[in-house]
Structure formats: structure tokens, C-alpha cells
C-alpha positions as CSV (number, residue, x, y, z in Angstrom):
1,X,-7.8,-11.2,-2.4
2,X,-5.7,-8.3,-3.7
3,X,-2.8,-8.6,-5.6
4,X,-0.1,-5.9,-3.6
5,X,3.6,-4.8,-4.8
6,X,4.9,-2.6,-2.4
7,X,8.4,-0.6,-4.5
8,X,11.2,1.3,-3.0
9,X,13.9,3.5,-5.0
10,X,16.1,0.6,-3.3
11,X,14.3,-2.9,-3.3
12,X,10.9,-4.4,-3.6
13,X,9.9,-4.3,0.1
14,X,6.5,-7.0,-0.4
15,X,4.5,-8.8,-3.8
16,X,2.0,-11.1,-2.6
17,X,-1.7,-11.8,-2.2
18,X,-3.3,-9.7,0.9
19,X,-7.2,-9.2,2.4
20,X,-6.6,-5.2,2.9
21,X,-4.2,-2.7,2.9
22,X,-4.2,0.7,4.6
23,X,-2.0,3.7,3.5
24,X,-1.8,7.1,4.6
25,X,-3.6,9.6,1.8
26,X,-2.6,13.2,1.6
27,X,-6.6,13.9,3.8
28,X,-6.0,11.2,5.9
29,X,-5.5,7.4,5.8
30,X,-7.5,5.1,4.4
31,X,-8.1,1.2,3.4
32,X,-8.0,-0.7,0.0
33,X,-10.5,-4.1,-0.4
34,X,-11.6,-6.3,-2.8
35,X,-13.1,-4.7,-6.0
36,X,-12.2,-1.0,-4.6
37,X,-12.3,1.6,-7.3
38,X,-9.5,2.6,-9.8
39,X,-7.4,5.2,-7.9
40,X,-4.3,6.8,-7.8
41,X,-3.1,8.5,-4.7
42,X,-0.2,10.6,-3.2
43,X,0.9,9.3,0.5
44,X,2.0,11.2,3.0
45,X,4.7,10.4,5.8
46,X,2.9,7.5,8.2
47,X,2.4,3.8,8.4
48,X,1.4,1.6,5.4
49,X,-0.6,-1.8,7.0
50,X,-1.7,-4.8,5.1
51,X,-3.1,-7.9,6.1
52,X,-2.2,-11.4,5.2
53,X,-3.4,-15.0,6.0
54,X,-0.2,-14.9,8.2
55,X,-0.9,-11.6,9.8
56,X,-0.7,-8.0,9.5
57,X,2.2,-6.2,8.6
58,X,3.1,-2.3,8.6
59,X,5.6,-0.7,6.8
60,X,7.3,3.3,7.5
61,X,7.2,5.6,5.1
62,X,7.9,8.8,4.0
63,X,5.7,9.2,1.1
64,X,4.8,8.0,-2.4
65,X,2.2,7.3,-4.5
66,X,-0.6,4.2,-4.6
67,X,-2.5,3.1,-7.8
68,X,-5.4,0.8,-7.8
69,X,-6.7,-1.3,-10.8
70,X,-8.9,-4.5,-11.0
71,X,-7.8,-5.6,-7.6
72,X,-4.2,-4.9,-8.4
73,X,-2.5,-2.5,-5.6
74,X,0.9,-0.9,-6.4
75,X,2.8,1.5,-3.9
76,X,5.5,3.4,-4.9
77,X,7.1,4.3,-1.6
78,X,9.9,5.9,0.5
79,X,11.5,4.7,3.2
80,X,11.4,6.3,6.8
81,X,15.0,6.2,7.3
């Protein structure tokens, strides 16, 4: 399981334990498992998805940034208004 925070300006939109997450890189989009490499990304304007034990979820945004460490996923985001 990966540890993801998902961060606006404004609130923090999700923190909990997920199976994947997909985000929208700056050459197209692209998905986040267990034990993926260290990264850090810019996002561009598009769908952010993540998948729990409840379901999957998708957020709008308008951008940001994503860093990935030791199955720790942080997205700094903005919102599609």
C-alpha cells in the first residue's frame, strides 16, 4: 500500500493508504505503485485517480507537482475551479 497526501493552497483534499494513483505528467499521464522509484514531477491540467479498498476516486486539477519516496506519495495540487 502507498501512503498518499493530496495538498491544496486551500485544504488537504485526501491522506490515506491507497493501491495506485494516477496523475497527469507534463508527457502524459502516468501511474504510481508499490515500491515505484523516487520522483518528483510537474502535473499538468487533467484528472488525478487513486484507488482505495473502497473504490477509486479522481480529483480535477489544474496543475502541481508530485514527489515520490519510499512508498510515500505527496501531491501538491490546484484546483480546477
Amino acid at each position: 500500500m502507498l501512503k498518499l497526501k493530496v495538498i491544496s493552497p486551500e485544504k488537504v483534499i485526501f491522506k490515506g493508504e491507497v493501491e495506485a494513483v494516477k496523475v497527469p505528467g507534463m508527457l502524459g499521464s502516468f501511474e504510481i505503485l508499490d515500491n515505484h522509484a523516487p520522483i518528483i514531477s510537474s502535473l499538468e491540467s487533467g484528472n488525478v485517480a487513486f484507488t482505495t479498498k473502497e473504490g477509486t476516486q479522481t480529483v480535477e486539477i489544474e496543475g502541481g507537482f508530485v514527489e515520490v519516496k519510499k512508498n510515500e506519495v505527496n501531491l501538491c495540487v490546484e484546483l480546477h475551479q
